[in-house]
DONUDO-222074 format. One record per residue: residue number from 1; x, y, z of N, C-alpha, C in turn. Coordinates in nm, 2 decimals, padded with zeros to 4 digits. Layout:
! residues N
+-----+--------+--------+--------+--------+--------+--------+--------+--------+--------+
| seq |    n_x |    n_y |    n_z |   ca_x |   ca_y |   ca_z |    c_x |    c_y |    c_z |
+-----+--------+--------+--------+--------+--------+--------+--------+--------+--------+
| NUM |      X |      Y |      Z |      X |      Y |      Z |      X |      Y |      Z |
...
+-----+--------+--------+--------+--------+--------+--------+--------+--------+--------+
//
This chain:
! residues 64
+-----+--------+--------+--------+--------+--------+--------+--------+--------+--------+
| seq |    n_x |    n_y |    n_z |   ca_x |   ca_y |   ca_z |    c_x |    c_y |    c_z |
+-----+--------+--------+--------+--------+--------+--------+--------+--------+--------+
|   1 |  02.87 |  01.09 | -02.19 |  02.74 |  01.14 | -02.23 |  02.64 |  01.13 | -02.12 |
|   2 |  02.60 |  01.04 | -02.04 |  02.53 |  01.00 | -01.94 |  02.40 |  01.03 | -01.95 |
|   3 |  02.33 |  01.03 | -02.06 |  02.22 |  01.07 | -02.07 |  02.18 |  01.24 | -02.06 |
|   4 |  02.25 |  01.27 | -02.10 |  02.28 |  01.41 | -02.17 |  02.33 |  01.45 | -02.29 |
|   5 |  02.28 |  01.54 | -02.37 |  02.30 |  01.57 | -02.53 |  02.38 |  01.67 | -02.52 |
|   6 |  02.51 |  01.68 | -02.55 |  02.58 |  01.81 | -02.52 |  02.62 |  01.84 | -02.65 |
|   7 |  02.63 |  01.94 | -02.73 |  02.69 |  01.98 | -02.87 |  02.83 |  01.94 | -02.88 |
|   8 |  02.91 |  01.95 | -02.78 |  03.04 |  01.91 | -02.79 |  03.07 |  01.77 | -02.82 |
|   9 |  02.96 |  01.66 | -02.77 |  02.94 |  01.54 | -02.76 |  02.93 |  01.52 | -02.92 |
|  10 |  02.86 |  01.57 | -02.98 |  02.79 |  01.56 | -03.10 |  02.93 |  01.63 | -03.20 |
|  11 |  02.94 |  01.71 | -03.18 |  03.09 |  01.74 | -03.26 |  03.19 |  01.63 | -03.25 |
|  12 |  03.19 |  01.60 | -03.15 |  03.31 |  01.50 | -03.11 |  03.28 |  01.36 | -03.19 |
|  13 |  03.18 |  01.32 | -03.17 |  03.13 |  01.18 | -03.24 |  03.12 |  01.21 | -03.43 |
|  14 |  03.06 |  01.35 | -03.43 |  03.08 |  01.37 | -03.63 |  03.19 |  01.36 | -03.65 |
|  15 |  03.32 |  01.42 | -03.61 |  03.42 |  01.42 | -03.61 |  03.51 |  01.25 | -03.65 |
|  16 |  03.47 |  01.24 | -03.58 |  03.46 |  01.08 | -03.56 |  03.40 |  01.01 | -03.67 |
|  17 |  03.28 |  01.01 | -03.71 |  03.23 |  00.93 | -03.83 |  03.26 |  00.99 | -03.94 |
|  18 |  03.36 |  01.08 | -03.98 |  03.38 |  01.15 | -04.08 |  03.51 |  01.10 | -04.10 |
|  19 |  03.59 |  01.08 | -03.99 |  03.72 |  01.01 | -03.97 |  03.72 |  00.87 | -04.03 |
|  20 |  03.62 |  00.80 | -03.97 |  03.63 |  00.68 | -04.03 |  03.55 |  00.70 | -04.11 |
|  21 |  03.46 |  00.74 | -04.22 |  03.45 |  00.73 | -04.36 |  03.56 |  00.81 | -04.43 |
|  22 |  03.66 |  00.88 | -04.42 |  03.76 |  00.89 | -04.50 |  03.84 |  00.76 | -04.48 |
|  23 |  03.83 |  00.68 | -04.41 |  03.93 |  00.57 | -04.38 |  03.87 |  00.43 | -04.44 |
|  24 |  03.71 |  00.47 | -04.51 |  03.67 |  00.38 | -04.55 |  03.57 |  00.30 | -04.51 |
|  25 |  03.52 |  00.37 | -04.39 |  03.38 |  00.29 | -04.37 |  03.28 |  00.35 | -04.46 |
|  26 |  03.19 |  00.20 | -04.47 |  03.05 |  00.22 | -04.55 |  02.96 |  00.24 | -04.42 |
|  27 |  02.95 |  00.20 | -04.33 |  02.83 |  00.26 | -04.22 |  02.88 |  00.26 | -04.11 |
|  28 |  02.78 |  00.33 | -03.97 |  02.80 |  00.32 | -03.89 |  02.68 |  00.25 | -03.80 |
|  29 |  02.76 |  00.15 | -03.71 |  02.66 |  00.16 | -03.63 |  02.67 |  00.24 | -03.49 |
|  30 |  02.46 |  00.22 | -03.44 |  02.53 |  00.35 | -03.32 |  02.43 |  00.20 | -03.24 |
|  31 |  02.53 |  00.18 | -03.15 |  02.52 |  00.04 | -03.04 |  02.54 |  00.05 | -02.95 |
|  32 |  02.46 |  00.22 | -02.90 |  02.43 |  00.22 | -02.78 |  02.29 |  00.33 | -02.82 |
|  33 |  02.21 |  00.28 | -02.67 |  02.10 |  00.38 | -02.69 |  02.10 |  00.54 | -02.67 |
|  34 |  02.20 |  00.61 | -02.65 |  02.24 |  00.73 | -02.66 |  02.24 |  00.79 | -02.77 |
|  35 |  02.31 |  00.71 | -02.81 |  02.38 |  00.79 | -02.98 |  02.30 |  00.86 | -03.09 |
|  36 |  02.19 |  00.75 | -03.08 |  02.08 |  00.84 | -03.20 |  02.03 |  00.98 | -03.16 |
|  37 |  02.05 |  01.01 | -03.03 |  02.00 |  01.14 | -02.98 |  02.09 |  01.23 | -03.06 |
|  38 |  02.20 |  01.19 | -03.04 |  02.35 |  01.30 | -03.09 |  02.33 |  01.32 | -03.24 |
|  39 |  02.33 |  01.20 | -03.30 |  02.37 |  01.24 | -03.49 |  02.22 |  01.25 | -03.54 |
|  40 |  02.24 |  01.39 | -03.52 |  02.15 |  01.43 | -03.64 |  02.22 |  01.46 | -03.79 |
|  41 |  02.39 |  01.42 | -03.82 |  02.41 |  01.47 | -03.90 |  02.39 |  01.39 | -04.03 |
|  42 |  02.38 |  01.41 | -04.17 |  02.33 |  01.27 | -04.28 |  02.50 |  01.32 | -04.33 |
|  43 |  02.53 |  01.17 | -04.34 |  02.69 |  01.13 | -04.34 |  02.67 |  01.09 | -04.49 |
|  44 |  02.57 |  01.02 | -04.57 |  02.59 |  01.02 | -04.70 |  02.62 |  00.84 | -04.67 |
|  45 |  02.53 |  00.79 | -04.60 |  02.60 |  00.66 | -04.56 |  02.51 |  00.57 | -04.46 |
|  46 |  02.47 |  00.47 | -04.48 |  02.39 |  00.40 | -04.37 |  02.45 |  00.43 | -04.24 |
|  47 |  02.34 |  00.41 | -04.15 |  02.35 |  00.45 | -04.03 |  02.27 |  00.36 | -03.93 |
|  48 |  02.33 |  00.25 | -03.89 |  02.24 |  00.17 | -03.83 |  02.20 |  00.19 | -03.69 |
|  49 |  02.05 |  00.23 | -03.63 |  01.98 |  00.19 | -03.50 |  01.98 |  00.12 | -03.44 |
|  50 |  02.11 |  00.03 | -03.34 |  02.06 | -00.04 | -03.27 |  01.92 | -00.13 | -03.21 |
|  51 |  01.90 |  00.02 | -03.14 |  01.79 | -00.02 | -03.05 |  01.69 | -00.01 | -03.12 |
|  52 |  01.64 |  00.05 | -03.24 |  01.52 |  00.05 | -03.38 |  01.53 | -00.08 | -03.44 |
|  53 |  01.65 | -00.12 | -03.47 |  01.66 | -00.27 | -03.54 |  01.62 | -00.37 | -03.42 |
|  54 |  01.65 | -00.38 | -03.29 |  01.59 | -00.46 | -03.22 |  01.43 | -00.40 | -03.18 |
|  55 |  01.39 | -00.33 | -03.15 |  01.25 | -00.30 | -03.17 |  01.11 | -00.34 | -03.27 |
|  56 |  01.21 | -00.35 | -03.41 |  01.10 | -00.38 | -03.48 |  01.15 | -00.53 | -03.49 |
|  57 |  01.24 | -00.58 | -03.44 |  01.24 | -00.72 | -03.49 |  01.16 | -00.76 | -03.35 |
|  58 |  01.18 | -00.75 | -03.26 |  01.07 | -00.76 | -03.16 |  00.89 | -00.73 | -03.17 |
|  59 |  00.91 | -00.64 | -03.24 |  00.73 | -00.64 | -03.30 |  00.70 | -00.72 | -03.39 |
|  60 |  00.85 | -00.78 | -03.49 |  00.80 | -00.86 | -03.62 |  00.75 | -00.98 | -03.53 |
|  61 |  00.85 | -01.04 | -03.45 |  00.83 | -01.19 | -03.32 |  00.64 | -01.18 | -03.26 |
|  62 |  00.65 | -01.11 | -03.21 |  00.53 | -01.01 | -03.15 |  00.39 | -01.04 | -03.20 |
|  63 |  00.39 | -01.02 | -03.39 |  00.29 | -01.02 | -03.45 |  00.29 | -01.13 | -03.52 |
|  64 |  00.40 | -01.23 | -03.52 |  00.34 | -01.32 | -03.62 |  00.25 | -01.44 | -03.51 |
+-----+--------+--------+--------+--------+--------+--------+--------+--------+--------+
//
């Protein structure tokens, strides 16, 4: 991907999270900072932000 959004990239990763929810996953996480650019697709299924989940826990530290 190298910091580029290519549709094929994005086909290739749905393809992927569709694979493993027929195999039984309940979520995914995306644990790299790339990935949220790619899935725009709604899987019907938590979808965890990395870099969003450490961001706001970084603002929660931040403000108290």
């Amino acid at each position: 991907m190298a910091g580029k959004v290519d549709e094929k990239d994005s086909k290739t990763l749905t393809k992927i999270v569709l694979a493993l929810k027929k195999r039984g996953a309940e979520g995914i996480i995306l644990g790299c900072t790339e990935l949220p650019l790619v899935f725009s697709s709604d899987f019907n299924m938590p979808v965890f932000n990395s870099l969003e989940i450490l961001a706001r826990a970084l603002l929660q530290k931040v403000n108290k």
